[in-house]
C-alpha positions in Angstrom: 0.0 0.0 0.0 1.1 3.4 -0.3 1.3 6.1 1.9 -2.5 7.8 1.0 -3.9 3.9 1.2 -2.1 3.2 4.7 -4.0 6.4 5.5 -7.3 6.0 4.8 -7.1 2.6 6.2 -5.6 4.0 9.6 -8.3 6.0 9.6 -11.0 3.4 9.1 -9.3 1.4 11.8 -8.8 -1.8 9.4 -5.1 -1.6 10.7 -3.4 -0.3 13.2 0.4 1.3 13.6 1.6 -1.8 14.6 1.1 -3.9 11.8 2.9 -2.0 9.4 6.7 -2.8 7.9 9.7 -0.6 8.3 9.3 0.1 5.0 6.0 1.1 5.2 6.6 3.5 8.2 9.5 5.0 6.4 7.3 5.8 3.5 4.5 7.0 5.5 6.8 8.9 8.0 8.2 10.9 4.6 4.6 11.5 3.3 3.4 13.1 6.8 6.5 14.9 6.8 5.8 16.4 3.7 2.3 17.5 4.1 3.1 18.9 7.3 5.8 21.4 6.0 3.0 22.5 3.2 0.3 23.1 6.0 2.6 25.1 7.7 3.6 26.9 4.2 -0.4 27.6 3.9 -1.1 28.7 7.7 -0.6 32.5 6.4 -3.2 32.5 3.9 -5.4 29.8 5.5 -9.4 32.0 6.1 -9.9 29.8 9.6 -6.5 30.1 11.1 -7.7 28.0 14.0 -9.1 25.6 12.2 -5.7 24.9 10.2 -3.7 25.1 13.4 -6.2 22.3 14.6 -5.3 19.7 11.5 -2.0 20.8 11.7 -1.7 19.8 15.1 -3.6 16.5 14.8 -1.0 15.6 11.4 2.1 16.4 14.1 0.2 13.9 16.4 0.1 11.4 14.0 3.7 12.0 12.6 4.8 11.7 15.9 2.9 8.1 16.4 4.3 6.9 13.5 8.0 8.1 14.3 8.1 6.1 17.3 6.3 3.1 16.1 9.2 3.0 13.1 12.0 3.5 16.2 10.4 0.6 18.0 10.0 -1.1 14.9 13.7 -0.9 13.5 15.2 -1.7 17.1 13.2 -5.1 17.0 14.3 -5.8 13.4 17.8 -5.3 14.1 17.5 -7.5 17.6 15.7 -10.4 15.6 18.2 -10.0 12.8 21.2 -11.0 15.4 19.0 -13.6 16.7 18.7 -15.1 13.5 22.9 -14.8 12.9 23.2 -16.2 16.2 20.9 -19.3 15.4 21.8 -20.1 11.9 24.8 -20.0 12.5 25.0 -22.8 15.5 26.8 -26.1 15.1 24.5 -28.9 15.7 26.6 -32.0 14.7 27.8 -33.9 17.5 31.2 -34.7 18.5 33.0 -38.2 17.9 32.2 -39.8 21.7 35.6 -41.8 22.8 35.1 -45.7 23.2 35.6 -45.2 27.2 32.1 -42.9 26.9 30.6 -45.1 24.7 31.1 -48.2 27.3 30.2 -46.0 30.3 26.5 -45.6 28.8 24.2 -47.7 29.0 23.0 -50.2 26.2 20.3 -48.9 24.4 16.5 -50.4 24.4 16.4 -52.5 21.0 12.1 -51.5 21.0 13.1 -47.9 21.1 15.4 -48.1 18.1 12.5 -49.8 16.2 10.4 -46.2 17.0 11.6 -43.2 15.4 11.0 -39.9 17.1 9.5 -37.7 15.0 11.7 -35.2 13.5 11.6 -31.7 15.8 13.6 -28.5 16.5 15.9 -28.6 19.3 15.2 -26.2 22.1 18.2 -24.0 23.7 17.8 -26.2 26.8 18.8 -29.2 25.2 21.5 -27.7 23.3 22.7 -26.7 26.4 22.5 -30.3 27.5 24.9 -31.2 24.7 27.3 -29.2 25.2 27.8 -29.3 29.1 28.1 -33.4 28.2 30.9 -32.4 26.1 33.1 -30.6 28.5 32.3 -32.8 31.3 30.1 -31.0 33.1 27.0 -32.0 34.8 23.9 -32.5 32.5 21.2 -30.6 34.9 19.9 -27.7 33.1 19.2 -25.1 36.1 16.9 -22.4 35.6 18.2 -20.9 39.2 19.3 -18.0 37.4 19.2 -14.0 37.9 15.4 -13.3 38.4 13.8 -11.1 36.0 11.6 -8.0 35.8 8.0 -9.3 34.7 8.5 -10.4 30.8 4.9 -11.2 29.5 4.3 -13.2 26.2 2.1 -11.6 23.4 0.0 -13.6 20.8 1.8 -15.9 18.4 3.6 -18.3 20.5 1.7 -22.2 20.0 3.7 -23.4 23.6 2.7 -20.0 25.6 -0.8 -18.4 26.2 -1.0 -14.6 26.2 -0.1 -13.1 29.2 2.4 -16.1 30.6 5.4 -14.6 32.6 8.8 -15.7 32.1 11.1 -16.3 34.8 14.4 -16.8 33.5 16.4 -15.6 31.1 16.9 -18.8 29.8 13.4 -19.3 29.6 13.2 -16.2 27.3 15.7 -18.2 25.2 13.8 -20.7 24.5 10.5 -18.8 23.4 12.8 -17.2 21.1 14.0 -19.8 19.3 10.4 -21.5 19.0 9.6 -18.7 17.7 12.0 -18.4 15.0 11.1 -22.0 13.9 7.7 -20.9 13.0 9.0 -17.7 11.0 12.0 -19.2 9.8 12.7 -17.9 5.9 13.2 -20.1 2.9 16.3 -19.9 0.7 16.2 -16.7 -0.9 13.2 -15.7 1.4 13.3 -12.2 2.9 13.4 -12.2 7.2 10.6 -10.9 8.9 10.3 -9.8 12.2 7.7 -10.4 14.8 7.2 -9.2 18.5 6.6 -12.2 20.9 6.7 -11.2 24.6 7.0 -7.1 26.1 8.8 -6.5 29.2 7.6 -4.6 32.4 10.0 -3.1 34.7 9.7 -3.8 38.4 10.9 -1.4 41.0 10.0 -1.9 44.4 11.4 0.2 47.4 10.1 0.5 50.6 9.8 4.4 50.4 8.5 6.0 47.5 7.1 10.1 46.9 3.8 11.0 45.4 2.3 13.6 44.4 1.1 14.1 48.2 3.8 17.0 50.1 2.1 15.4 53.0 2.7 11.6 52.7 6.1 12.8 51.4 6.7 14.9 54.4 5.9 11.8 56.5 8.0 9.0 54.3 11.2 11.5 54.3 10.8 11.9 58.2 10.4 8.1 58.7 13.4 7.9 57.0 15.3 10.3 58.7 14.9 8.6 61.7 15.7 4.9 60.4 19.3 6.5 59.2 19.7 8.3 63.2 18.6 4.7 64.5 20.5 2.9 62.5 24.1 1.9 64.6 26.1 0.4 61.7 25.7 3.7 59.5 27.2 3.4 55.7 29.3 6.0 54.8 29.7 6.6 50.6 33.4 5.9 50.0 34.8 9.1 47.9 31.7 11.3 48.0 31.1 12.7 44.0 34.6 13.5 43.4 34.0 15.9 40.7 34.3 19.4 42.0 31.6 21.2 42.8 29.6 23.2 39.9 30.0 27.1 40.0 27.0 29.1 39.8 27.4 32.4 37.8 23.9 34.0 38.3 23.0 36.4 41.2 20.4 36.4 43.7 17.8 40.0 43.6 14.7 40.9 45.0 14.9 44.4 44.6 12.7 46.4 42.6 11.6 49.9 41.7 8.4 49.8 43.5 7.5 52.4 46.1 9.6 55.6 44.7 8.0 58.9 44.2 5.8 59.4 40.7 5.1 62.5 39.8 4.2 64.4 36.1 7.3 64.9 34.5 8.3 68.1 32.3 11.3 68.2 30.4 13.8 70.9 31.3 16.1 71.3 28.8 17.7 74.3 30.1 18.0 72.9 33.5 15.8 75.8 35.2 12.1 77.4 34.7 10.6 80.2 36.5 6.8 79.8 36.7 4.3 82.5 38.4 3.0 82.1 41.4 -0.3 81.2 41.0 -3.3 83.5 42.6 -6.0 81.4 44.3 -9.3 82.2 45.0 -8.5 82.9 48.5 -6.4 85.7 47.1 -9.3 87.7 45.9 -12.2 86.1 48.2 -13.7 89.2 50.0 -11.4 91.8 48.6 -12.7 95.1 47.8 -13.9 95.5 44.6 -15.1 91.5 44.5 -19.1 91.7 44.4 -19.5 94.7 46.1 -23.3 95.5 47.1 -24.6 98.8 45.5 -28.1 99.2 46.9 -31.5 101.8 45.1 -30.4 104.0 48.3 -26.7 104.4 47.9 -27.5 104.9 43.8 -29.5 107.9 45.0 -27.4 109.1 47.8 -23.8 107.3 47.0 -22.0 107.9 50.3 -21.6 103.7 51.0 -19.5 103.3 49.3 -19.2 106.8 47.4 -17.8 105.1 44.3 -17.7 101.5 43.0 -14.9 100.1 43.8 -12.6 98.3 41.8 -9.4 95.8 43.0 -6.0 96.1 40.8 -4.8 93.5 39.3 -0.5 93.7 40.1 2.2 91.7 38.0 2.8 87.9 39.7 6.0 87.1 41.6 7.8 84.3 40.3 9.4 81.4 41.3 12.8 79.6 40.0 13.0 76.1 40.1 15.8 74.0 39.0 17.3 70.9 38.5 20.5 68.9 40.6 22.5 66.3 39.0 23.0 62.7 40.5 25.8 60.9 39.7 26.7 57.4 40.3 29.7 55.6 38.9 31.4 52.6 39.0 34.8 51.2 38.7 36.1 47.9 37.9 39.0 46.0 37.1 39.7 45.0 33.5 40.5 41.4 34.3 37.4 41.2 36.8 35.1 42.0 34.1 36.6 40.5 31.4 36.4 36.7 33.1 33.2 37.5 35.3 30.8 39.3 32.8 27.6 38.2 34.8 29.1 40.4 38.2 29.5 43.5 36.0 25.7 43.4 34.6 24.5 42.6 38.4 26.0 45.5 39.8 25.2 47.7 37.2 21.2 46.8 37.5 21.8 47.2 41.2 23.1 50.3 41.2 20.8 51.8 39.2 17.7 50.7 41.1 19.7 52.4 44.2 20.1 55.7 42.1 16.4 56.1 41.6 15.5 55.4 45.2 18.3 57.5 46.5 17.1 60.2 44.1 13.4 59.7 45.5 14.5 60.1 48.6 16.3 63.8 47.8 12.9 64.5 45.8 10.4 63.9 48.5 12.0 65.6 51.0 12.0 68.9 48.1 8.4 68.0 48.2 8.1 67.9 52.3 10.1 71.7 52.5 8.1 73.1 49.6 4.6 72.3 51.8 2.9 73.7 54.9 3.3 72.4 58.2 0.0 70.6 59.9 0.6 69.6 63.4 -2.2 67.1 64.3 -3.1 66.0 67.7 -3.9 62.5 68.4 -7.5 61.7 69.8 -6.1 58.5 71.6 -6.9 56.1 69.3 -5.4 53.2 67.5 -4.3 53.8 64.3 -7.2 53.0 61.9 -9.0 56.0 64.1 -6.1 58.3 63.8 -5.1 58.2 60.4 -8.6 58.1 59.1 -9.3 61.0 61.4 -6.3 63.0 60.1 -6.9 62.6 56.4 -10.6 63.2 56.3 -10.6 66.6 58.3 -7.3 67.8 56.2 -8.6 66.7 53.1 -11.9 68.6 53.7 -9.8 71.8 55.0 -8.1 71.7 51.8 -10.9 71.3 49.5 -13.0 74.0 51.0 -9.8 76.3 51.5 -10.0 76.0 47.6 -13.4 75.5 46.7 -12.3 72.8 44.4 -15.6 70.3 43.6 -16.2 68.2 47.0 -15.4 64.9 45.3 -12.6 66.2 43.6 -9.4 63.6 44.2 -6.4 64.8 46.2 -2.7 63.0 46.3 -1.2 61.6 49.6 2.3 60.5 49.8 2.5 58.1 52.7 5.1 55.7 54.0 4.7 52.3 52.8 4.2 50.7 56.3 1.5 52.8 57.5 -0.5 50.9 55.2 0.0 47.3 57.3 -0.1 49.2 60.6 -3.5 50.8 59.9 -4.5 47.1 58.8 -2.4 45.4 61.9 -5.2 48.1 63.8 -7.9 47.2 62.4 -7.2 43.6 62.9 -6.7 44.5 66.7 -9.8 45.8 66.9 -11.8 42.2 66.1 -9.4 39.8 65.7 -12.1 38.0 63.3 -10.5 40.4 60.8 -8.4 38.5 58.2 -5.3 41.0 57.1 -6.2 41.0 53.5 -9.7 41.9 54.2 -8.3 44.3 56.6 -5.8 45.5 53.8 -8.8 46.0 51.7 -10.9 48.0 54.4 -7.9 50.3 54.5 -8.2 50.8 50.6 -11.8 50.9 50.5 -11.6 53.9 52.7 -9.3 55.5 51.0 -11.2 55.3 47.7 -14.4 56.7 49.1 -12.6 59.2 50.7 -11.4 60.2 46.7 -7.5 60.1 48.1 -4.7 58.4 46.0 -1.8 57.8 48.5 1.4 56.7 46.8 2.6 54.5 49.6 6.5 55.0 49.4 10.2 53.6 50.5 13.0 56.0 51.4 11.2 58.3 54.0 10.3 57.4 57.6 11.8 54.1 57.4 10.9 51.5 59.4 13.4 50.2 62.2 14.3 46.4 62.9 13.0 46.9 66.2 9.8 44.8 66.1 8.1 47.7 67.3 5.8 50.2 65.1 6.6 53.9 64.6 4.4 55.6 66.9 3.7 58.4 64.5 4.0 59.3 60.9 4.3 62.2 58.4 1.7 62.7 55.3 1.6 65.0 52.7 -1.7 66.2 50.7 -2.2 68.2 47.5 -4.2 68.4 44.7 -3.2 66.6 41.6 -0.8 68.9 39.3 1.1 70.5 42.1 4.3 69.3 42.2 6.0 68.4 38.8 9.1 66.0 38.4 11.6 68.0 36.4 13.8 66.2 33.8 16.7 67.6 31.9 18.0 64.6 30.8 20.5 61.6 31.1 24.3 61.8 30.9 25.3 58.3 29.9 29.3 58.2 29.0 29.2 54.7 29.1 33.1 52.8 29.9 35.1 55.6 31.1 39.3 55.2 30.9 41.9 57.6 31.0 45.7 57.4 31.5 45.0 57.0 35.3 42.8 54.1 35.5 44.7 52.6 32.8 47.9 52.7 35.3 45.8 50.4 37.7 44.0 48.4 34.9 41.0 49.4 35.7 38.1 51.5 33.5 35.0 53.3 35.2 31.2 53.0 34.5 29.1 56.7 34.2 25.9 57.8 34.8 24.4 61.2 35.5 20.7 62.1 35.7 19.3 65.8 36.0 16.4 66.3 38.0 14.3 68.2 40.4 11.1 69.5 42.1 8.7 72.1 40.2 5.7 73.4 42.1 3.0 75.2 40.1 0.0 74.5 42.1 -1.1 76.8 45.5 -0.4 74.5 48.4 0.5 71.4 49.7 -0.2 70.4 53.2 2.4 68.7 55.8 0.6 66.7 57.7 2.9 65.4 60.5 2.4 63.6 64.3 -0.6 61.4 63.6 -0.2 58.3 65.8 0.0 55.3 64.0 0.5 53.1 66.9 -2.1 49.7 66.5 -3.6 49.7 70.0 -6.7 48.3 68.6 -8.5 51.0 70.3 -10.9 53.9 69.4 -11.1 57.2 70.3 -9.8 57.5 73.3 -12.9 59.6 75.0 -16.6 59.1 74.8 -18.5 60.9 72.7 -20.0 62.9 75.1 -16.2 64.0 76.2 -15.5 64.8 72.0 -14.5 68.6 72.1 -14.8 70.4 68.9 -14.1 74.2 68.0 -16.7 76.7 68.6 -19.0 77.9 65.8 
């Protein structure tokens, strides 16, 4: 059959993989490879592109059956072709006995040499019979040999059912060449191949993982304490003895997460003067604003006398520039010619340390350009007192402004507060789970229409297992403060006569950057405890004193 024949017939299950010849699964093996590379030649023009990527897979499938049923096939071939070298090529005729042999047996039973046996093949056991007569040896054929892993026999063996184990080696021997006497070729007759028994392998170990961590967990501690228990303890004589593998990669966990984000402008000339803004608080009940002219004072004008008007004066302005931050590195020559990988490290490292040092320098720009808060505490834990802090300022600021009561104002917050407000709240009812309680905390937040950038590199926490009892906030309305970017000085490998005197070359980096404040006001709010007692305010309500109308 050819290839398209073997296909449809694989298809209609009239055959299966198995029963084809080498031949034939080289032929058909060629043919799938073929249409394969033309599907995958048509995939760009094909109208259901997951349709074609469907058949295509399926023909890869199919290809791939019939690869390894032609590797399975052709290692069998070749095994039964030595088989067949081996046995063709065995001596049968027997050797001239000496006279003292001859006399030595006994004389044979005239009746039996009336009968002939009928003519059949010899089995490996009795040729092994033979031969141990000839050297002298004893002619008990043992089968107490090596045992072997379960070896099953398949259909087509007349002495074996389907399924019978073998449980020799030498018993696999024999099958074999029964076998062979049923397939044996004529002169000039080609040598097939056929499969007559499949092997299992056995392991067996008293401890053996799963897919269970927990039954694992249990077998490796039951084993760990067999080896303590054990007195005579084996020790491996000469350990691995190759030396132990180098590792080239490095270990990070750092990221850029938690430094300050701001809108950026580009400052090309490294410094900008901007007006200062008037707000309405500037012109809010100023003379001249909505003044009241009344029927009397039109007829009499003597409150005021005239209308009044307020005078508009030029702006001040404010200059605001950028610094430069440098970091640069030096190495060795030979160090980074033979340990590329440390070179790349540190350079990524560095540069993560730049921008967080340079937040750092930026934030505190931010902190001095704002307007110092004080807030007093109310003696409560620190869900009460942060939430108490940023929902009166945030209200102050808005109607300071009279920006739109929902309107969304920035915080920038240390990134602990965040799990100390929760670590609160938890306090509080401890039926709390911390991600809920981590969600609470955002909740708020968002109905309180405040974005808090929670940030590294200000107010640190200490290793002292303790929390900060207080923290520091700041609060403005979006557009105030602007990152200001003049660009990047890269000069890349840096040598000169110097380093090259010490072999060594230097890495460059330079950044320009800074704090621009267009907007009216930022607020610095500073002391609110953040101390998780768990507790609320600490007075009743009754006790609450607020400011006089």
């Amino acid at each position: 059959m050819n290839p398209e024949e073997i296909l449809e017939a694989l298809a209609a299950e009239s055959i299966d993989i198995a029963d084809l010849t080498v031949e034939q699964l080289q032929e058909l093996r060629t043919h799938l490879r073929a249409g394969l590379q033309e599907m995958r030649g048509e995939l760009d023009e094909a109208e259901d592109r997951a349709a074609h990527l469907e058949q295509m897979q399926a023909h890869r499938t199919l290809y791939d059956a019939v690869a390894a049923q032609l590797a399975t096939a052709t290692e069998q071939a070749e095994t039964l072709e030595q088989t067949a070298d081996a046995l063709a090529s065995f001596d049968d005729t027997p050797e001239e006995e000496s006279t003292e042999e001859t006399e030595e047996e006994e004389p044979a039973d005239e009746s039996m040499e009336e009968e002939e046996e009928p003519a059949r093949t010899a089995s490996l056991s009795e040729l092994a019979r033979r031969r141990s007569r000839r050297s002298g040896t004893s002619t008990e054929v043992r089968d107490e040999v090596e045992p072997l892993n379960p070896i099953e026999a398949l259909p087509g063996l007349n002495s074996f059912s389907v399924g019978h184990r073998f449980e020799s080696a030498l018993a696999v021997a024999s099958a074999m060449a029964d076998r062979y006497g049923q397939i044996a070729p004529k002169p000039g007759q080609k040598v097939d191949y056929a499969r007559f028994a499949v092997g299992r392998s056995r392991q067996e170990h008293r401890f053996n993982l799963t897919d269970s961590a927990e039954e694992n967990h249990r077998t490796l501690r039951e084993l760990n304490e067999i080896l303590r228990e054990t007195d005579n303890a084996r020790v491996a004589s000469g350990g691995p003895c190759a030396p132990a593998e180098v590792m080239y990669d490095f270990y990070r966990i750092d990221t850029r997460s938690g430094v300050l984000t701001l809108p950026t402008v580009g400052l090309p000339r490294g410094r900008v003067q901007l007006p200062t803004s008037p707000s309405i608080q500037d012109v809010l009940g100023q003379t001249g604003i909505a003044t009241e002219w009344t029927i009397e004072n039109d007829t009499d004008p003597s409150d005021p006398a005239t209308k009044p008007c307020i005078t508009v004066t030029c702006p001040e302005f404010g200059t605001f520039q950028v610094s430069a931050w440098v970091t640069c590195r030096q190495y060795g020559n030979f160090g980074a010619r033979f340990y590329p990988e440390n070179v790349a490290n540190f350079d990524s490292l560095t540069l993560v340390a730049h921008d967080h040092d340079v937040s750092a320098a930026l934030i505190a720009d931010v902190v001095a350009l704002a307007t110092a808060h004080v807030v007093g505490g109310n003696g409560g834990g620190a869900w009460t007192e942060f939430t108490d802090a940023l929902s009166f300022e945030s209200t102050w600021y808005r109607s300071k402004y009279r920006m739109d009561p929902s309107a969304r104002l920035e915080v920038l917050a240390p990134l602990w507060v965040r799990a100390a407000v929760a670590q609160d709240i938890i306090n509080r009812n401890s039926t709390v789970s911390f991600a809920n309680a981590l969600q609470q905390v955002d909740a708020w937040l968002a109905a309180a229409n405040l974005s808090v950038q929670w940030l590294y590199n200000w107010q640190n926490i200490e290793d002292s297992g303790i929390w900060p009892a207080d923290a520091d906030f700041v609060l403005f309305a979006p557009g105030t403060f602007l990152r200001a970017d003049a660009g990047t000085l890269d000069l890349g490998v840096v040598r000169d006569s110097t380093l090259n005197s010490t072999n060594d070359y230097q890495n460059f980096v330079e950044t320009f950057e800074g704090i621009v404040m267009p907007g009216h006001e930022a607020l610095s709010i500073t002391g609110v405890p953040t101390c998780p007692t768990g507790n609320a305010a600490g007075y009743r309500v009754d006790e609450l004193v607020c400011a006089a109308s």
